[in-house]
DSSP file (Angstrom, degrees, kcal/mol; ACC not computed):
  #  RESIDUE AA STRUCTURE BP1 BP2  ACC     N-H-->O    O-->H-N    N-H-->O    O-->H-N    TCO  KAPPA ALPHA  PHI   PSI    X-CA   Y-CA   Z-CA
    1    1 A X     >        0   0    0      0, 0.0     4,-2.4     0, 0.0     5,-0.3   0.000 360.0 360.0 360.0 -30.2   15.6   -3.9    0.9
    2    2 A X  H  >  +     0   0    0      2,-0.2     4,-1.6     3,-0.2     5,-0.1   0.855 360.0  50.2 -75.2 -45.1   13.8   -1.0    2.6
    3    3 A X  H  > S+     0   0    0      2,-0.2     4,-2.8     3,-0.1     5,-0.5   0.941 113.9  43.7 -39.3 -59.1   14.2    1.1   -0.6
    4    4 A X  H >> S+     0   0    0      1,-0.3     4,-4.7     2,-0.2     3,-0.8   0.980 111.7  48.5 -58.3 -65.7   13.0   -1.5   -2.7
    5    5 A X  H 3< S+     0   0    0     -4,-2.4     4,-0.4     1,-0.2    -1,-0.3   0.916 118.8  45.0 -53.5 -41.3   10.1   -2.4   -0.5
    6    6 A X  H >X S+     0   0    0     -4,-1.6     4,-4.3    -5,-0.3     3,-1.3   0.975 110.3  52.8 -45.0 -54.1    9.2    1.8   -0.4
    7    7 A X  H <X S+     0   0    0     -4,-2.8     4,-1.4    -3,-0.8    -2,-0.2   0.879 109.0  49.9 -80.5 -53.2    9.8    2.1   -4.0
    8    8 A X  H 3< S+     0   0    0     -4,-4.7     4,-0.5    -5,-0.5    -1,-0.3   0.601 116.4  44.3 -76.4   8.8    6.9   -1.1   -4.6
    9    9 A X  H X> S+     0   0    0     -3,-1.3     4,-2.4    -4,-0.4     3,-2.0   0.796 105.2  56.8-107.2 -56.5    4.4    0.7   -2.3
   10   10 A X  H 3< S+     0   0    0     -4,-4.3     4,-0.4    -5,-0.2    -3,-0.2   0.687 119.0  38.2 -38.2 -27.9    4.9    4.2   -3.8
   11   11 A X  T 3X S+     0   0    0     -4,-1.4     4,-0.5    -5,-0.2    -1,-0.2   0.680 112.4  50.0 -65.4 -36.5    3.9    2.4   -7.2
   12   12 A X  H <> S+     0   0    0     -3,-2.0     4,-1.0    -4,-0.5    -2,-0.2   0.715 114.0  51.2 -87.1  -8.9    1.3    0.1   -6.2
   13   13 A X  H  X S+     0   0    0     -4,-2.4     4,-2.9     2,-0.2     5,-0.3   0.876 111.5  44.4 -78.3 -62.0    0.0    3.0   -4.7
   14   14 A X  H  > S+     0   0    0     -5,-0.5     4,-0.6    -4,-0.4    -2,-0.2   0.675 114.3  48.2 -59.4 -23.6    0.2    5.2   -7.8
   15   15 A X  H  X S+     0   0    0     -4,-0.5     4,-3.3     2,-0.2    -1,-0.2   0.695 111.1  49.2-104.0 -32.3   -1.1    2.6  -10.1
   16   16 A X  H >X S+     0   0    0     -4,-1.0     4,-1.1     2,-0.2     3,-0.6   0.967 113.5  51.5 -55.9 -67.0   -4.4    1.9   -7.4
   17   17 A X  H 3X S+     0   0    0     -4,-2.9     4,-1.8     1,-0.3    -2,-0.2   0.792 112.2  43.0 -52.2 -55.1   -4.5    5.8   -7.7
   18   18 A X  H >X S+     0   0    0     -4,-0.6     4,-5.1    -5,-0.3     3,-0.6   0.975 115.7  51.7 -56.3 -67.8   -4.5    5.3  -11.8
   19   19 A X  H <X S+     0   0    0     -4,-3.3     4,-2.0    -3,-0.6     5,-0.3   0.950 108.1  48.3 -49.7 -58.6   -7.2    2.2  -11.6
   20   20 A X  H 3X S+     0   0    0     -4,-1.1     4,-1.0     1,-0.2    -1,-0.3   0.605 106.9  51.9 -78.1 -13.7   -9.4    3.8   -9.8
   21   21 A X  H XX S+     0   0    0     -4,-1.8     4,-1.5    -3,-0.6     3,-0.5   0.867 117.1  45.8 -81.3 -68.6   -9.4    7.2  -12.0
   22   22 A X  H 3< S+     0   0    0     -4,-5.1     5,-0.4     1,-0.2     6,-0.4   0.823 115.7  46.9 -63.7 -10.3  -10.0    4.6  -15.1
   23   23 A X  H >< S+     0   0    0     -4,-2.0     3,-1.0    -5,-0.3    -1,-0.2   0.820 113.7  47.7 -63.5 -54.8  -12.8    2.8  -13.0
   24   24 A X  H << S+     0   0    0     -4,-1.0    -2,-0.2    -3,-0.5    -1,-0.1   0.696  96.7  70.5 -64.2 -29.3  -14.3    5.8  -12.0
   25   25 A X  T 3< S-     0   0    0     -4,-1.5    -1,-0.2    -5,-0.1    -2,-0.1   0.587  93.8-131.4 -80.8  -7.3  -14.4    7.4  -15.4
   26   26 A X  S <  S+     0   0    0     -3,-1.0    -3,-0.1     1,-0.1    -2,-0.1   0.474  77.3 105.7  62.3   9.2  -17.2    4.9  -16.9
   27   27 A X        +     0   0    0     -5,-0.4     2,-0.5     2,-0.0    -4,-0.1   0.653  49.8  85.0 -93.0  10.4  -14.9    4.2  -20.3
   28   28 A X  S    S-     0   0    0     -6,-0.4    -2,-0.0    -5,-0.1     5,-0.0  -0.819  79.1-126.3-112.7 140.1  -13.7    0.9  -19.8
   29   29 A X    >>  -     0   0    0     -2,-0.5     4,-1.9     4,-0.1     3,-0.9  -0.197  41.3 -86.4 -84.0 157.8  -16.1   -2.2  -21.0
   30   30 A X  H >>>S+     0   0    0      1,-0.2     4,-3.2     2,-0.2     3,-2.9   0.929 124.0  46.8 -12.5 -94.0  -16.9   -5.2  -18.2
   31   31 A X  H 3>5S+     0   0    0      1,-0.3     4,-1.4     2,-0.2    -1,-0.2   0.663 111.3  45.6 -30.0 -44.3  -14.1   -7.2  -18.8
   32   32 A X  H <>5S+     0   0    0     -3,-0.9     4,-0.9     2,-0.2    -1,-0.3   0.651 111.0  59.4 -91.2 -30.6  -11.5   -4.7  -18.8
   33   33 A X  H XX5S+     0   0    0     -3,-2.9     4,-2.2    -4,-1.9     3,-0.5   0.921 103.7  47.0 -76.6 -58.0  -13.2   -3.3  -15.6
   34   34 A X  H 3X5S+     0   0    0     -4,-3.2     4,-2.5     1,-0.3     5,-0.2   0.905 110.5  55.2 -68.1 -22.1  -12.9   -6.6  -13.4
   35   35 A X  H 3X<S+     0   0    0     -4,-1.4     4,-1.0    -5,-0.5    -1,-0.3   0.757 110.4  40.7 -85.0  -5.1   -9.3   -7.1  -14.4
   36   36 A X  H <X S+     0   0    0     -4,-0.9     4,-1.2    -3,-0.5    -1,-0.2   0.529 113.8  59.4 -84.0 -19.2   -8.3   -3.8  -13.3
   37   37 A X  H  X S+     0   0    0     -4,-2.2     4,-2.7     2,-0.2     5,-0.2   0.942 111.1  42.0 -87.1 -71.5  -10.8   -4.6  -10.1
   38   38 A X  H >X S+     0   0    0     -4,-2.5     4,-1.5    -5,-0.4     3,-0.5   0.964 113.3  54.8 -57.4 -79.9   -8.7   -7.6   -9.4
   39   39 A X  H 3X S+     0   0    0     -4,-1.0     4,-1.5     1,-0.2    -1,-0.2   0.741 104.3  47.7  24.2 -88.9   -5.8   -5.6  -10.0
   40   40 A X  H 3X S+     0   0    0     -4,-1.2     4,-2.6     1,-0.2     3,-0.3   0.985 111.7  59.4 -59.5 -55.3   -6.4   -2.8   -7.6
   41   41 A X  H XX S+     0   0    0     -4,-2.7     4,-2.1    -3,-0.5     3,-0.5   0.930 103.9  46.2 -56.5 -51.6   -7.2   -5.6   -5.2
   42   42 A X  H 3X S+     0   0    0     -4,-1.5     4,-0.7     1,-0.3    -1,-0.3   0.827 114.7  42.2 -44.4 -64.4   -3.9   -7.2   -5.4
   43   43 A X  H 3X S+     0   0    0     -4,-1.5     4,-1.5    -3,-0.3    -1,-0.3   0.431 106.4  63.8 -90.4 -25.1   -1.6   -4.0   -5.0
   44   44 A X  H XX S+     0   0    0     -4,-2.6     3,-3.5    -3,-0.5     4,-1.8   0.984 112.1  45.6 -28.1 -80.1   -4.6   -2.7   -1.8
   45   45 A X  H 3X S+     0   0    0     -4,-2.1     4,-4.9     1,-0.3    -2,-0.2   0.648 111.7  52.6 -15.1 -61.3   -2.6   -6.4   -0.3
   46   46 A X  H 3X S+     0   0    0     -4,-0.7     4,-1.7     1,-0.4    -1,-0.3   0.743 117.1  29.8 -54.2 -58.8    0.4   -4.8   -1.5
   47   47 A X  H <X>S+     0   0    0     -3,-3.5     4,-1.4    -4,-1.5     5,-0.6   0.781 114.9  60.0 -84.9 -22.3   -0.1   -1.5    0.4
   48   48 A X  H  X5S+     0   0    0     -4,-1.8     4,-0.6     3,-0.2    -2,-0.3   0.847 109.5  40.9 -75.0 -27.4   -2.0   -2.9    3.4
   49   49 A X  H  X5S+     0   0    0     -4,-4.9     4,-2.0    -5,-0.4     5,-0.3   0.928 117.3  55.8 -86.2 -53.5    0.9   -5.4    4.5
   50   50 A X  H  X5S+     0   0    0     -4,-1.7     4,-1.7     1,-0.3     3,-0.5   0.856 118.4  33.9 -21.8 -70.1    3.6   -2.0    3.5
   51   51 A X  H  X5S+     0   0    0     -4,-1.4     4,-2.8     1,-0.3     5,-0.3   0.891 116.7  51.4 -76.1 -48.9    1.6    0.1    5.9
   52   52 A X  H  X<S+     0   0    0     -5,-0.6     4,-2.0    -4,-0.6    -1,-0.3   0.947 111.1  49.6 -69.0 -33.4    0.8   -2.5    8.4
   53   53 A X  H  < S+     0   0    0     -4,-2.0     4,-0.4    -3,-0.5    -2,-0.3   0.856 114.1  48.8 -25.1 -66.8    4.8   -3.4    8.5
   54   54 A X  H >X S+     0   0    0     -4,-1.7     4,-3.2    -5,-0.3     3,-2.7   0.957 101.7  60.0 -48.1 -61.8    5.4    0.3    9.0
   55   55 A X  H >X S+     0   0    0     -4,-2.8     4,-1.6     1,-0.3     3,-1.6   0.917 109.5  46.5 -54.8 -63.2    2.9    0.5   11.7
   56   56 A X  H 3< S+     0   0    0     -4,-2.0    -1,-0.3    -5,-0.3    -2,-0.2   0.295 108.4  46.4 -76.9  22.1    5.0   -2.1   13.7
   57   57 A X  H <> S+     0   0    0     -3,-2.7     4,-1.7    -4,-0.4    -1,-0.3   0.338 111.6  57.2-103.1 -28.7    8.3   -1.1   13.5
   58   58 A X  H XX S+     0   0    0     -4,-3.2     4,-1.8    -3,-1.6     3,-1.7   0.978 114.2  38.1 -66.9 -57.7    7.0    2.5   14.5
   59   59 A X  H 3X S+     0   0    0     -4,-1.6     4,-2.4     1,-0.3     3,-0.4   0.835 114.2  54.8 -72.5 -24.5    5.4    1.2   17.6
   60   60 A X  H 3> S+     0   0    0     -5,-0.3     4,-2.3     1,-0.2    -1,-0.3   0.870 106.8  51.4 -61.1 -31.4    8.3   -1.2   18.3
   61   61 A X  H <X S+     0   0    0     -4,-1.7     4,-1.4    -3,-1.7    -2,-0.2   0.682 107.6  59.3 -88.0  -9.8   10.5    1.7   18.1
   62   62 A X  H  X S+     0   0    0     -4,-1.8     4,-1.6    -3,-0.4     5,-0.2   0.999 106.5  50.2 -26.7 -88.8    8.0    3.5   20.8
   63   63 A X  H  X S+     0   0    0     -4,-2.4     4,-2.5     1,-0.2    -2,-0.2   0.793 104.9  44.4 -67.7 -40.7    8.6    1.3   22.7
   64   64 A X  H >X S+     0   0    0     -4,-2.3     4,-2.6     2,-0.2     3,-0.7   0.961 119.1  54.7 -28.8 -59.2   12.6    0.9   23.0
   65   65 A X  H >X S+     0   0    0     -4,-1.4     3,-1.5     1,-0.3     4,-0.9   0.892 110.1  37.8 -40.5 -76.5   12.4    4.6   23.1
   66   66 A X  H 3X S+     0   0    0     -4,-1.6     4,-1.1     1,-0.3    -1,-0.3   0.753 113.6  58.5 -55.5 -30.9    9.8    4.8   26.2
   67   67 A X  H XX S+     0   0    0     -4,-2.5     3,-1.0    -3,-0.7     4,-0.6   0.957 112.7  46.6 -74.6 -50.1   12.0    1.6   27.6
   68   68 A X  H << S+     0   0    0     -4,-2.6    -2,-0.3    -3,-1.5    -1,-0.2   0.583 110.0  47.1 -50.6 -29.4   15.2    4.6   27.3
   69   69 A X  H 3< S+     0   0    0     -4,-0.9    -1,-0.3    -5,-0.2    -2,-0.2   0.673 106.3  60.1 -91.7 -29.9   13.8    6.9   28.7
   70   70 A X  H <<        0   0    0     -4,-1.1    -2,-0.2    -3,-1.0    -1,-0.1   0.824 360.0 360.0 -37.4 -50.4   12.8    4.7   31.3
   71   71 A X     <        0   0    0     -4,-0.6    -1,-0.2    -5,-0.0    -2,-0.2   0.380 360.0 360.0 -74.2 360.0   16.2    3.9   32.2
């Protein structure tokens, strides 16, 4: 599961990276622009719960550590 879940961030991440280069480039019409807008937003979710996940297994594993060392 940890693969998989890596594997969807390293993408949604790579495909925000991709919207925002065709957002940024001024060729894509209204329409085309807010569904890529929504898009990007979706797969942000996508990497902000990844990264926020990460962050609290790092610091859970802090702490066990600093609780071992304790001991």
């Amino acid at each position: 599961m940890e693969k998989k879940k890596e594997n969807n961030f390293e993408s949604s991440l790579a495909r925000l990276e991709e919207i925002s280069g065709q957002l940024e480039s001024g060729d894509v019409g209204l329409e085309d622009s807010i569904r890529l807008y929504e898009e990007g937003i979706e797969l942000a979710k996508i990497c902000y719960s990844t990264l926020r996940d990460a962050e609290l297994k790092v610091t859970e594993l802090k702490k066990q550590l600093e609780e071992n060392i304790k001991q």
